[in-house]
C-alpha positions, 0 to 999 in steps of 0.5 A, spaced: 623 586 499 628 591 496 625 596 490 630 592 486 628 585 486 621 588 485 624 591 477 626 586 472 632 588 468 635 585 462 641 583 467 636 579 471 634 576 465 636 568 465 639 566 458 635 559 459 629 562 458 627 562 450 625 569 447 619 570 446 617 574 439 611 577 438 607 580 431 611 586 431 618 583 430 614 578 425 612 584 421 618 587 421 622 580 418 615 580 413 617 587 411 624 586 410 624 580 406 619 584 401 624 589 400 629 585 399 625 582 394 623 588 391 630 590 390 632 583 387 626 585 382 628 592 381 635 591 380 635 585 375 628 587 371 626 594 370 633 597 370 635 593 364 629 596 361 630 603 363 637 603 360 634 600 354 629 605 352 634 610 354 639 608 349 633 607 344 630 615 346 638 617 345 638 614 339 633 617 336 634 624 338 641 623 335 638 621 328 633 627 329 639 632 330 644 628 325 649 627 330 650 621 333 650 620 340 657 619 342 657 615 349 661 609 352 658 602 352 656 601 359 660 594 360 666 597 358 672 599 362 675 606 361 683 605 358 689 605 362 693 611 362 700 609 365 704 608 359 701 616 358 703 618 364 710 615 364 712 618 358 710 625 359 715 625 366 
């Protein structure tokens, strides 16, 4: 016998063998759909509320100081400026 036929590598491997996996592997798919889910959660419920109670706190600063807050909406594009740009040149 050769020191080779001794050593199992990946080559020698037969692909009609089913792979076999163990607690590990299963934890780490565990893990990973709970952080999928965890994102989902964070990014649907508690960034909304965030971005609300933001809103609300810059709201009542700028009531405060007299000045109201200048920003854009959240869900608006900025404006298109081509029409600017070709005039100028």
């Amino acid at each position: 016998m050769s020191a080779n036929a001794a050593t199992p590598t990946a080559s020698s491997r037969t692909l009609d063998k089913a792979v076999e996996h163990d607690w590990v592997d299963y934890l780490t798919l565990m893990l990973s759909g709970a952080s999928v889910l965890l994102l989902l959660f964070l990014v649907t419920s508690v960034l909304p509320d965030l971005r609300n109670r933001l809103d609300a706190l810059a709201d009542d600063q700028g009531r405060q100081t007299g000045t109201p807050p200048t920003r854009r909406s959240t869900n608006a594009l900025p404006e298109d400026r081509y029409e600017d740009e070709d005039e100028n040149t």
